[in-house]
N, C-alpha and C positions, 0 to 999 in steps of 0.2 A: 504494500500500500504506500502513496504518496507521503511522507514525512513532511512535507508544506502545505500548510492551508490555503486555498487558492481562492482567496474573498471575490467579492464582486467588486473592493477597493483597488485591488492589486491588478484584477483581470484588467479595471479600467484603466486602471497608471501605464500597466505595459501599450494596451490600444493607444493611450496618449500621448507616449513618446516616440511609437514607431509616426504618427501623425506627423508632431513635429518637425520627426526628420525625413519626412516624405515632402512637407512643405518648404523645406529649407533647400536649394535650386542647387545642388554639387554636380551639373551638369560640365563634362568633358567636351574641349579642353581645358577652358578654366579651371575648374572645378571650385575654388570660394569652398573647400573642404574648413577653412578653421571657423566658419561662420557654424557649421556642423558641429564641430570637437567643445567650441566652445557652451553648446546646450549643453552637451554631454556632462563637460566639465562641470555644467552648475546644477544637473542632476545628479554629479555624483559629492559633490560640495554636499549638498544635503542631506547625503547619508553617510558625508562624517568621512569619505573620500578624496584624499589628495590626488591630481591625476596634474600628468605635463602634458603640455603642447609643446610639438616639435613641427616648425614650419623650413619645409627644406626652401623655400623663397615665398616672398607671402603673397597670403590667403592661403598656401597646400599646406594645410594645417592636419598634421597627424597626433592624434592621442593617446597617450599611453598612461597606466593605472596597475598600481601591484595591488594584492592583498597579504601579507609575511604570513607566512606558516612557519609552525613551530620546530617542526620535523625539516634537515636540509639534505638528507638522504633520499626524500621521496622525489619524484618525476615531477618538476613541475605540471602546471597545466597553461599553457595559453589560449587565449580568446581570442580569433583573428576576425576581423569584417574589414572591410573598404566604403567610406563613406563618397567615395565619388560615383557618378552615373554616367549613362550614355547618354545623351541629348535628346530631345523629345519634340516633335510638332504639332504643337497644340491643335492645331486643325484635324488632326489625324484619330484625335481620343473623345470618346463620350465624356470625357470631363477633362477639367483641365489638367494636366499629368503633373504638375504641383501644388493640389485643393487639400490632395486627399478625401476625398469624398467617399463616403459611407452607404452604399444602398443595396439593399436586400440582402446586407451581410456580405459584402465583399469591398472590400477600400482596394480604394482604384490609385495609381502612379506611379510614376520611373522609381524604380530603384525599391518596387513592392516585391518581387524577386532577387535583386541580384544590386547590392544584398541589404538596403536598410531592417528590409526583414530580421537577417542576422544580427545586425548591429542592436535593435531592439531585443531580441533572443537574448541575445550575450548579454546585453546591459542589465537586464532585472534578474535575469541568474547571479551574475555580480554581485548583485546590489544585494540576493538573497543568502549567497553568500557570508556576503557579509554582516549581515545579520545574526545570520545562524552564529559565528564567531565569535559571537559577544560573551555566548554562555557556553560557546567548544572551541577550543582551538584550532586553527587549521593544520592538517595534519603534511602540507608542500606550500610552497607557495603559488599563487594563481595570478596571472596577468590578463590584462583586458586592452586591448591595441587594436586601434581604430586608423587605416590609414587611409592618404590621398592617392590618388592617378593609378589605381589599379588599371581601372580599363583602358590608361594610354600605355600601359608598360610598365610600370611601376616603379619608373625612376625618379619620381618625385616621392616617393611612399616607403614603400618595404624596401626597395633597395638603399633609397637613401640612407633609413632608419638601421638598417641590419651593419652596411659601411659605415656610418659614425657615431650609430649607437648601438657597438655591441653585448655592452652592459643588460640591454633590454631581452637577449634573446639569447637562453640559458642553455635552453635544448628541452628535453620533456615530449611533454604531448600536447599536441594544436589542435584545437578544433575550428572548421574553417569553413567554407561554402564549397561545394559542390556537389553533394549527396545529400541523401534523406529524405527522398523523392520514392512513393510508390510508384510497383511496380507490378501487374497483376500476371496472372500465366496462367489461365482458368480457375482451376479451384484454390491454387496457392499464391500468395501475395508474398513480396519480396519489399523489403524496401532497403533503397539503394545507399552504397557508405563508399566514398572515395578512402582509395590508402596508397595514394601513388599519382604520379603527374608523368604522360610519358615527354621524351628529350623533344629537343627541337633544332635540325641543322640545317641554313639556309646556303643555299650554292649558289653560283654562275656557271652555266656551262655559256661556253665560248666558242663558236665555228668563225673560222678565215677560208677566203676562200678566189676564185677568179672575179674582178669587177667588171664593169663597164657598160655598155650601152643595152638599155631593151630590146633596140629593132635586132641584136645580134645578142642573143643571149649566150656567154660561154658554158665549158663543161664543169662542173667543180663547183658549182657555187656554191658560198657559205647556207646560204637557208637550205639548200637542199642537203648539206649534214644534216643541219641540226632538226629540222624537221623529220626527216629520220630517226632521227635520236631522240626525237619529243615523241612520235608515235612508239615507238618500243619502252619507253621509259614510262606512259600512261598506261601502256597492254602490260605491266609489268603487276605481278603478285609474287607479294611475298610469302615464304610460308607460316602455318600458325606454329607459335610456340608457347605452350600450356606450362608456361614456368612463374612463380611469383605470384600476385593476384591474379591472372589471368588461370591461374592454375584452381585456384578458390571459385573463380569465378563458375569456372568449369562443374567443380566438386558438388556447389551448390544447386545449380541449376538442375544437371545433366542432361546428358545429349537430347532422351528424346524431345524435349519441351521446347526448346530451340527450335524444329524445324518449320514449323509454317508460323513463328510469330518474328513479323522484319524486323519490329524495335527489338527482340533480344538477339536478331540474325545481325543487327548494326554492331549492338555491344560486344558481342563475341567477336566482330569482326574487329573493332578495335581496342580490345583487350589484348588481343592474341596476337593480333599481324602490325609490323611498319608498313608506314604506306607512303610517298610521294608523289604530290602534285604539281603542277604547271603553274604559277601566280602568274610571270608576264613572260612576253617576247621582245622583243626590240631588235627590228631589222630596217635600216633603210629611212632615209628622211625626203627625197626629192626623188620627183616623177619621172621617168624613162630612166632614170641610174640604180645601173645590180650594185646592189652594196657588196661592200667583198669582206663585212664582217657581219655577223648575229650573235646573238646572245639571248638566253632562255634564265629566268629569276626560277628556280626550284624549291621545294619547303618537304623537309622530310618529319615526318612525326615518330619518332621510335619509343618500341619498350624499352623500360630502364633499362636492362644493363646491355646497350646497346654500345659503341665508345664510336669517338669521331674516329680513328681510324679503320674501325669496320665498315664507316659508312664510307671513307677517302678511297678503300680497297674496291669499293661496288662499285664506286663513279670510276674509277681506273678503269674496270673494264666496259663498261658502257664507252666512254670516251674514244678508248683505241681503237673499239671496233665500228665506231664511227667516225673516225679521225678530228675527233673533236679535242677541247681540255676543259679543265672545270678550275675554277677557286670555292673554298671554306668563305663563305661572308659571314656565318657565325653559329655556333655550338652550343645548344646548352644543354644538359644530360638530363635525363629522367630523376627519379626516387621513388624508391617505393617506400610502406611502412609495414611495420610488425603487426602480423593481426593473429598469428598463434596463438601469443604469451601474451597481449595487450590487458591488461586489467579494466582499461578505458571502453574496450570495442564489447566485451563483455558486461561491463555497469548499463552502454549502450542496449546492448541485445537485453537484460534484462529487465531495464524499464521501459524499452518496446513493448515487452510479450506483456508487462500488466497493463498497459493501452488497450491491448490487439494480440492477444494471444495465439493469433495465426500466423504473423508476420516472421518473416524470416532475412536478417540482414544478409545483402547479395554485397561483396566486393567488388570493386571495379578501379581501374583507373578515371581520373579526374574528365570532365571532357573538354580540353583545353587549357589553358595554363593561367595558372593563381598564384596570388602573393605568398603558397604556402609553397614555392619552387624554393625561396629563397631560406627556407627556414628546413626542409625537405632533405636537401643537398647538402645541409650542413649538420647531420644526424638526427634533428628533430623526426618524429611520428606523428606525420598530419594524417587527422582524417577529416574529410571532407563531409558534414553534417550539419543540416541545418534544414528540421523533420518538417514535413506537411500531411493535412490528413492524405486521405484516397479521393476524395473530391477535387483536387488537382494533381492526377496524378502526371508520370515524370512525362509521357507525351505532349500533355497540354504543359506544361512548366516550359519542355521545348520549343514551342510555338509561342508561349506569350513575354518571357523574357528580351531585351531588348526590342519589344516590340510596342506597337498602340495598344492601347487599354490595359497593359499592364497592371496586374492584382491579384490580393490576394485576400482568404477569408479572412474573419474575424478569428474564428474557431481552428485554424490552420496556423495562424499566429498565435495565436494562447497553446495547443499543441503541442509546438515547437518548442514555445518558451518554458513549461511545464516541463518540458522530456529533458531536455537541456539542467533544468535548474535542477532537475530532480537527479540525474547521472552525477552533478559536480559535488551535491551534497552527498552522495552517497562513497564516490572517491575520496572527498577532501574531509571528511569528520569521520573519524574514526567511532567505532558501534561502542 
């Protein structure tokens, strides 16, 4: 049973300040993120919470907030969200996408997904936290970091934060956005827990070749490499490999259930296999002239422990046997985390089952890359969480994030924040 009493004061406060921060415009690129940090800050002011603001140039105002635990042996725990958004076209939404507006049980606006949602979550778990402390000690310590320009990259945010303030970022366990979405498979529901972000290596391939005039086209010419080499490189499959979560993935599922449902025929596909695609081409700037050079922008997505020289070894022979070449324009490697032995993934799974006692947590990799790369990579254990009922399940999550009408319930947010608060107390107070 829940150890927190869940008032009709508290349900309103958590509705209140995800509102707030729904109204408050951290639209990308700007983002005016410290106008964000700093609500925060004076909602946690009021519960007797010291937190800093870290602005890597201003307005990208990032927040961060400890709670000391007593014990410094234990894992800590961090709380990760991102207070920036994508941009929004007000013409484009049944209401305005910074009102927050309230109807038939679903508040509506940017960043009601991905992730003010979270930030809300995380802040009244916090805060309940901290509470509970008064009369238990915390048995690790817990952090609460709230940052800027995830959606542009996050070089104003978590990277900033992790390069000059490494004090804030211990190692432990993250809890972060990208899972906690159902997932249904007929009789049996699943709901989804990121524990892993895969790599990401961008190239140039590069064709030279014969130039000159259209009305005389020569032999050799650079687009006919490389077109070549872009058609064989898109026909290209890699194979599956069922190692690490994607191994879990597998375990949990199993084969027969997969085959006539596409959304788990996607995730299987990109749990298990690297894949590379085509972003641009660039051949040629003026009419009737054969350019005598091309160039193709590539984006590989790998499983973790994939390295940039396995991936230098594939473009090798793609290249030769197109007589083309390639450059590294940039690397960044996958993580995965511990979901064995996690104590975390487990406190998870068992305040599921008293929700939803049919639910079953599905591993997976992340889908796309979060500020938990940089915490990830440096031996932290993120998992991606941050729960919704079944009334949005992960389909519709995928269609309505960065998108018009953007929302989410009432009772999908209380949920969340319930599940949430109730795993950290059950980790962080010792029985």
């Amino acid at each position: 049973m829940s150890s927190i009493e869940w008032t009709n004061e508290l349900e309103g406060k958590t509705v209140a300040h995800f509102k707030e921060l729904i109204r408050i415009n951290t639209s990308a690129p700007a983002g005016n993120e410290t106008e964000a940090a700093r609500y925060i800050a004076e909602v946690l002011r009021a519960e007797g919470i010291e937190s800093t603001i870290v602005e890597s140039e201003p307005g990208r105002g990032n927040l961060l907030a400890k709670l000391k635990g007593a014990k410094s042996q234990e894992p800590p725990i961090l709380l990760i969200s991102h207070l920036d958004v994508v941009p929004a076209s007000e013409e484009d939404w049944m209401h305005p996408p910074f009102a927050a507006v309230e109807e038939e049980g679903w508040i509506y606006g940017r960043g009601a997904l991905d992730t003010k949602n979270l930030v809300a979550m995380e802040l009244m778990a916090f805060i309940l936290l901290k509470r509970a402390s008064t009369t238990k000690a915390l048995n690790r310590d817990v952090y609460f970091i709230a940052t800027a320009d995830e959606e542009q990259g996050s070089r104003k945010g978590m990277e900033y934060l992790v390069r000059e303030h490494p004090e804030w970022f211990p190692g432990g366990w993250v809890i972060n956005e990208g899972g906690g979405f159902y997932l249904a498979d007929g009789d049996k529901d699943y709901m989804l827990i990121t524990a892993g972000e895969k790599g990401v290596c961008k190239a140039t391939l590069l064709a030279t070749g014969q130039g000159g005039h259209a009305s005389c086209p020569p032999e050799g010419q650079a687009i006919e490499k490389l077109a070549r080499a872009i058609e064989h490189i898109t026909a290209h499959t890699f194979p599956e490999e069922a190692v690490g979560v994607g191994k879990r993935f597998l375990e949990t599922m199993g084969e027969s259930r997969m085959a006539s449902d596409p959304t788990l025929q996607h995730l299987r596909h990109y749990v298990l296999r690297n894949s590379v695609t085509v972003n641009s081409v660039e051949v040629g700037q003026r009419i009737n002239v054969i350019a005598y050079k091309a160039q193709a922008q590539i984006e590989f997505r790998l499983l973790p422990h994939v390295s940039q020289s396995a991936v230098e070894e594939l473009l090798q022979k793609w290249c030769t046997a197109f007589g083309i070449s390639y450059q590294i324009d940039s690397f960044e490697p996958g993580f995965e985390s511990r979901l064995e032995d996690s104590a975390l993934v487990t406190a998870f799974a068992f305040r599921l089952r008293e929700h939803d006692p049919g639910v079953t947590l599905l591993p997976i990799l992340a889908l796309g890359r979060t500020d938990g790369r940089f915490l990830g990579t440096r031996g932290s254990d993120v998992y991606g969480f941050s729960p919704l009922l079944p009334q949005l399940p992960f389909a519709d999550v995928l269609r309505k994030v960065h998108n018009h009408n953007e929302a989410i319930t009432v009772s999908s947010l209380l949920f969340g924040t319930k599940l949430i608060a109730e795993t950290l107390r059950q980790i962080c107070l010792d029985s």
